[in-house]
BAMITOR-199941 format. One line per 5 residues: number of its first residue (from 1); their letters; for each residue x, y, z of N, C-alpha, C, O. Coordinates in nm, 2 decimals, always signed. Example, Ala and Ser with C-alpha at 12.3 -4.5 7.8 and 13.67 -1.06 7.14 Angstrom:
<pts>
1> as> +1.32:-0.57:+0.78:+1.23:-0.45:+0.78:+1.32:-0.33:+0.78:+1.42:-0.33:+0.85 | +1.28:-0.22:+0.71:+1.37:-0.11:+0.71:+1.29:+0.00:+0.79:+1.34:+0.11:+0.80
</pts>
This chain:
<pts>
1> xxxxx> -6.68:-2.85:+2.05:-6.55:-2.80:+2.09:-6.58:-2.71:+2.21:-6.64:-2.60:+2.22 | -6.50:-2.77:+2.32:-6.50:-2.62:+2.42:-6.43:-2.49:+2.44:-6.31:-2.47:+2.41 | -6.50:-2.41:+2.47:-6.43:-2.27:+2.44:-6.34:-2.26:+2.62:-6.35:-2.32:+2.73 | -6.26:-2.15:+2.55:-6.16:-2.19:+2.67:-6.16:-2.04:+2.71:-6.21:-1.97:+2.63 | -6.11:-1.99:+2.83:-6.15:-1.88:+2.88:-5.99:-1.76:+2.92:-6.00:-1.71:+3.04
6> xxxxx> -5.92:-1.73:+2.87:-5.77:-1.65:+2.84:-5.74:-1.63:+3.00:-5.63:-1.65:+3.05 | -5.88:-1.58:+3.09:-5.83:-1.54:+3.24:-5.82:-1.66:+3.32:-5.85:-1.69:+3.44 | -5.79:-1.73:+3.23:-5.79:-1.91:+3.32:-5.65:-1.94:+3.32:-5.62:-2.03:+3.40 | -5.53:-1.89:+3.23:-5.40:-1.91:+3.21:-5.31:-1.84:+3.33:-5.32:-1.74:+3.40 | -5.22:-1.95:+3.34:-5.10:-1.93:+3.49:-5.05:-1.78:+3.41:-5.01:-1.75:+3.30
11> xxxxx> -5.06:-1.72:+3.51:-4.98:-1.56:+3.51:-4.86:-1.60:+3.42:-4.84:-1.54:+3.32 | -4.77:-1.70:+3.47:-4.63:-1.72:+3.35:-4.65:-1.78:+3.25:-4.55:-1.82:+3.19 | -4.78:-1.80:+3.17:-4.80:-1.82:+3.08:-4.85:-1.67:+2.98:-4.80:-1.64:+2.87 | -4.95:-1.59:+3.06:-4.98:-1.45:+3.03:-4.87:-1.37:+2.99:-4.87:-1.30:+2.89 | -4.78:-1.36:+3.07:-4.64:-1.35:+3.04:-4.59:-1.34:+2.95:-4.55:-1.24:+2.90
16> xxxxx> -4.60:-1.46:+2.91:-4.51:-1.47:+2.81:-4.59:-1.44:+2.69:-4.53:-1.38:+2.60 | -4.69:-1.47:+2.69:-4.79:-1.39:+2.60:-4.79:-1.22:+2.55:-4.81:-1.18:+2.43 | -4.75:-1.12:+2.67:-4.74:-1.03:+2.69:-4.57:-0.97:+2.66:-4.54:-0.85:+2.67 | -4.49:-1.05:+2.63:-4.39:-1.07:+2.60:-4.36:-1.05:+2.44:-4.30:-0.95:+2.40 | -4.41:-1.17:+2.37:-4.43:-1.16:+2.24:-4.48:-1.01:+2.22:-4.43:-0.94:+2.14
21> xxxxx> -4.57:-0.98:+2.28:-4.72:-0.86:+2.21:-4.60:-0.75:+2.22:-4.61:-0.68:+2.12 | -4.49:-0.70:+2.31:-4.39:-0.61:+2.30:-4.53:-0.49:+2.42:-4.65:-0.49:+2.44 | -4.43:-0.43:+2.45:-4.45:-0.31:+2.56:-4.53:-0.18:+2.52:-4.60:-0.11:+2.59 | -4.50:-0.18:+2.39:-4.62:-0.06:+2.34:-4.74:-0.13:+2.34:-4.83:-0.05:+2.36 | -4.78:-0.26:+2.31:-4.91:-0.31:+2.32:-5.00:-0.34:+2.42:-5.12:-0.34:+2.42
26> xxxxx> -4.87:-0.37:+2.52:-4.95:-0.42:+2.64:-4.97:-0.27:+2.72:-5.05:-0.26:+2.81 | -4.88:-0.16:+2.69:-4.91:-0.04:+2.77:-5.07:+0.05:+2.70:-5.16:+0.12:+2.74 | -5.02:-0.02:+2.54:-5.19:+0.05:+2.49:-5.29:+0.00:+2.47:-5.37:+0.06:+2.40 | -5.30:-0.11:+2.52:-5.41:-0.18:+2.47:-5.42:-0.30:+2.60:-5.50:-0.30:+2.68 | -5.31:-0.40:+2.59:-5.35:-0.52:+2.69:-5.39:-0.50:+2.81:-5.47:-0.57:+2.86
31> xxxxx> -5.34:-0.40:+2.87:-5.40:-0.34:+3.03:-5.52:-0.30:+3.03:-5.57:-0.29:+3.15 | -5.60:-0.28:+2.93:-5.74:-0.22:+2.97:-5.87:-0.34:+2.86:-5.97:-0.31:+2.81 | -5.79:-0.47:+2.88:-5.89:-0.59:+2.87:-5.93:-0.64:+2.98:-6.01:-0.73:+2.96 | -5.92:-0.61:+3.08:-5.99:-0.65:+3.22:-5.92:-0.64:+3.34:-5.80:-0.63:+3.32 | -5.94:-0.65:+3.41:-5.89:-0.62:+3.57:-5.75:-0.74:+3.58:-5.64:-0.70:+3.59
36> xxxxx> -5.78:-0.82:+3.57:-5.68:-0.93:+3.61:-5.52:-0.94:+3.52:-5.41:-0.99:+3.56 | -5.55:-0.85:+3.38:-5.48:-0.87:+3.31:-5.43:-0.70:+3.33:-5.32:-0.68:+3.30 | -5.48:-0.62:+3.37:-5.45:-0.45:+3.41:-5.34:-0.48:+3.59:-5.25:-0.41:+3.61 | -5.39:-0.60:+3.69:-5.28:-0.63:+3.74:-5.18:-0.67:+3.72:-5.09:-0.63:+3.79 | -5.17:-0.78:+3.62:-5.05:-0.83:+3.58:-4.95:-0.77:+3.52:-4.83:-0.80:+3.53
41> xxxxx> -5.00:-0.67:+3.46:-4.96:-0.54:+3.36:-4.86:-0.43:+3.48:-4.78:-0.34:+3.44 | -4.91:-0.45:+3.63:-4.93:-0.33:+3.67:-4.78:-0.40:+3.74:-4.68:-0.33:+3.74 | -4.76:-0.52:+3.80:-4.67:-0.57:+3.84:-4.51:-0.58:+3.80:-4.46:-0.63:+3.70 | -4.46:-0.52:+3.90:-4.30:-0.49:+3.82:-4.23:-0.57:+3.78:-4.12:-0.55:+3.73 | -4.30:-0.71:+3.80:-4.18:-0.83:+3.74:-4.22:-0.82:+3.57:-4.15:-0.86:+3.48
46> xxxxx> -4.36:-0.76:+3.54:-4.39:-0.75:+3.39:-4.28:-0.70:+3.33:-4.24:-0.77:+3.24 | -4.23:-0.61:+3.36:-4.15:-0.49:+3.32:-3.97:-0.56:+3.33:-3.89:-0.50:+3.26 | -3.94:-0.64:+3.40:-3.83:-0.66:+3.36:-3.75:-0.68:+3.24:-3.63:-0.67:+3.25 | -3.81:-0.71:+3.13:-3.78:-0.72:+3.03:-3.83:-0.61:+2.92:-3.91:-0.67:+2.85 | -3.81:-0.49:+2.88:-3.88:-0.38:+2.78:-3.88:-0.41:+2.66:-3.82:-0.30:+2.63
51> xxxxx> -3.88:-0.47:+2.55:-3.89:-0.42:+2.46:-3.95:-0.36:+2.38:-4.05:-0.41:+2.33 | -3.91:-0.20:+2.32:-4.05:-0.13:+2.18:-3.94:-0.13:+2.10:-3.83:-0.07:+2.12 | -3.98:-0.21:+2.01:-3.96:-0.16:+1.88:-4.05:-0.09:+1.74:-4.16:-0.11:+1.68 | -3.97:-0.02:+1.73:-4.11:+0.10:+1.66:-4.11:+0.11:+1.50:-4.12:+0.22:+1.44 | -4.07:-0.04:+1.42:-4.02:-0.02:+1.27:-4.14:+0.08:+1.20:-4.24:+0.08:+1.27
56> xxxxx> -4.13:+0.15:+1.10:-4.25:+0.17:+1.05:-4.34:+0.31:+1.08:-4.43:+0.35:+1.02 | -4.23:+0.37:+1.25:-4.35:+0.46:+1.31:-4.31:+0.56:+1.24:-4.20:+0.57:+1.20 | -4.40:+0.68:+1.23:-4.37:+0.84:+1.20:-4.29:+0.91:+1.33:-4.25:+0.87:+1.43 | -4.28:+1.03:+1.26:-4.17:+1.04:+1.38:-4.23:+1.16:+1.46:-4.15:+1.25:+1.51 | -4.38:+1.17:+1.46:-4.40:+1.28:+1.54:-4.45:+1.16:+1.67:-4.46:+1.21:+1.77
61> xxxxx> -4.48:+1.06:+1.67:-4.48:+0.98:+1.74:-4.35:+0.95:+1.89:-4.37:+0.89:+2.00 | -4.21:+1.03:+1.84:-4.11:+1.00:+1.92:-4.17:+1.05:+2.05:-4.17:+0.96:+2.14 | -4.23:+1.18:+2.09:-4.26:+1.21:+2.22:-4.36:+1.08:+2.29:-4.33:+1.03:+2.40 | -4.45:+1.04:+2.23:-4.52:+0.98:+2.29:-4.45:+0.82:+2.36:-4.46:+0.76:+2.46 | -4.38:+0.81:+2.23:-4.28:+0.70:+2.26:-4.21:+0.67:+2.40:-4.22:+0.59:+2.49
66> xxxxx> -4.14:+0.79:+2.37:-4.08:+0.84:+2.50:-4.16:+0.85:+2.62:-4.12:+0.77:+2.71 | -4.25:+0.93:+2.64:-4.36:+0.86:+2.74:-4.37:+0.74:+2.80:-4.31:+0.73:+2.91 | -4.44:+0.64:+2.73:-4.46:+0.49:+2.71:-4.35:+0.41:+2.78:-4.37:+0.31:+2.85 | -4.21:+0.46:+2.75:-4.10:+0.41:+2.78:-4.08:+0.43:+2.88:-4.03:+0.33:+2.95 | -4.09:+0.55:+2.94:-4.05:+0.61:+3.08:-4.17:+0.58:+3.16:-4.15:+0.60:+3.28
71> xxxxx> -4.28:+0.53:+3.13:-4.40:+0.43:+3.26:-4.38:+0.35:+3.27:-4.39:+0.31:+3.38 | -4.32:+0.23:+3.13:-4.23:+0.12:+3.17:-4.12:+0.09:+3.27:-4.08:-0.02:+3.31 | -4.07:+0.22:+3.30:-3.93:+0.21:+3.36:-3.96:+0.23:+3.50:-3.88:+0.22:+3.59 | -4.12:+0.28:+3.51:-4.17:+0.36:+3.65:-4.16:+0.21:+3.66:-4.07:+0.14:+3.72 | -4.29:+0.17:+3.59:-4.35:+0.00:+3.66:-4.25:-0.09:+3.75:-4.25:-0.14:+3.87
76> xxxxx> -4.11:-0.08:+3.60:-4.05:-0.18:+3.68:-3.99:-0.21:+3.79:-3.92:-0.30:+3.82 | -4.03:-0.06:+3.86:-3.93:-0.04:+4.02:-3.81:-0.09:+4.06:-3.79:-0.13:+4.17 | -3.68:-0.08:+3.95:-3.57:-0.09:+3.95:-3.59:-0.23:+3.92:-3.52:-0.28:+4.01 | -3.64:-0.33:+3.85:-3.62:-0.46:+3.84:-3.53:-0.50:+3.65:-3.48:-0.59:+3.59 | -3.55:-0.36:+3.62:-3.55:-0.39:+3.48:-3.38:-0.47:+3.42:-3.28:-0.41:+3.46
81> xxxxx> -3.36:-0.60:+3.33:-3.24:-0.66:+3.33:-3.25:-0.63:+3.17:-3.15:-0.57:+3.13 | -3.32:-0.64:+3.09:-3.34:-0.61:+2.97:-3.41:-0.51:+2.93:-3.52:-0.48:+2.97 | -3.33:-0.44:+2.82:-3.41:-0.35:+2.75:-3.32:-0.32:+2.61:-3.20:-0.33:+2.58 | -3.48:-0.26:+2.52:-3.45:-0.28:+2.40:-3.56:-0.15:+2.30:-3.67:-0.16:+2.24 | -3.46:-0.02:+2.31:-3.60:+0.04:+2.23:-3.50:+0.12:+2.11:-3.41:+0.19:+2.12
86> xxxxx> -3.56:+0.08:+2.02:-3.48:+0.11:+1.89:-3.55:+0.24:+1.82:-3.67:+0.25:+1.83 | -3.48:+0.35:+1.73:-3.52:+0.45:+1.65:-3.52:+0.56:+1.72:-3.49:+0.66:+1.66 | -3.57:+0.57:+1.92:-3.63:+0.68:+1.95:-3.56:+0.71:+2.05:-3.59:+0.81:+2.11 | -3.42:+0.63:+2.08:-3.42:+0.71:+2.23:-3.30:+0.78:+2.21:-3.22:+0.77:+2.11 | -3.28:+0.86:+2.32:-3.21:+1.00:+2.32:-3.13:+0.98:+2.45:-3.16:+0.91:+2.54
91> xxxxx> -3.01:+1.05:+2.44:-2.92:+1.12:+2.55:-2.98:+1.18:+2.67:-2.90:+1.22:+2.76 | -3.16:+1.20:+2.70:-3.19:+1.18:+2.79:-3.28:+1.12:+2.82:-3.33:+1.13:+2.93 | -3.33:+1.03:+2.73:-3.41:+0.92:+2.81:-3.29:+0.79:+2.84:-3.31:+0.70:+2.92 | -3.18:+0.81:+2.77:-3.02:+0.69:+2.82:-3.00:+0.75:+2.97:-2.96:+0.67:+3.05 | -3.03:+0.88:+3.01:-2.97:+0.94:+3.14:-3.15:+0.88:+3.22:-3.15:+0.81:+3.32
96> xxxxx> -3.22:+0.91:+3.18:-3.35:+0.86:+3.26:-3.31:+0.73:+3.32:-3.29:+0.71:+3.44 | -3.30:+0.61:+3.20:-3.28:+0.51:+3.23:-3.17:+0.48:+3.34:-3.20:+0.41:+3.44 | -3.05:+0.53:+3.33:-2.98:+0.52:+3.43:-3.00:+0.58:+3.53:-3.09:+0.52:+3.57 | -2.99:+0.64:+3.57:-3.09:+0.70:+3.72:-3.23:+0.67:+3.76:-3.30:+0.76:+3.81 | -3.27:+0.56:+3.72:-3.38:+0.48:+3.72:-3.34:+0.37:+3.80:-3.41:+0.28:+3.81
</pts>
């Protein structure tokens, strides 16, 4: 059997990969699997679409949350058409986003 190599997949395949995994994953963990995949990460068409959903999380976690959300919103350099973050956000990360 040949082994196959993950930095060999068309970026809109990565994508969509990075899609599934949701935005807290890829901001904590998938960006710092290697360079190629820390650009793709880094690229604002990534970010068009946000989703975190946080079932499950504690709630001293909301700050960081918040964080996370608001680098997502840097990344996407106004591209963002979807978004979706449930449990954590506030009256001013809703005002962030729109003046974003």
């Amino acid at each position: 059997m040949e082994d196959r190599n993950w930095l060999n997949l068309p970026v809109e395949i990565t994508l969509i990969i990075f899609e599934k995994l949701g935005a807290i994953e890829v901001l904590t963990s998938v960006q710092q699997v290697c360079k190629r995949w820390r650009t793709i990460c880094m690229d604002p068409y990534t970010w068009r679409a946000i989703h975190m959903r946080v079932l499950g999380f504690p709630r001293f976690m909301d700050y960081h949350l918040s964080w996370l959300f608001r680098r997502t919103i840097q990344r996407s350099c106004g591209l963002v058409v979807d978004i979706s973050i449930d449990y954590f956000a506030d009256d001013d990360l809703l005002n962030h986003i729109a003046h974003s």
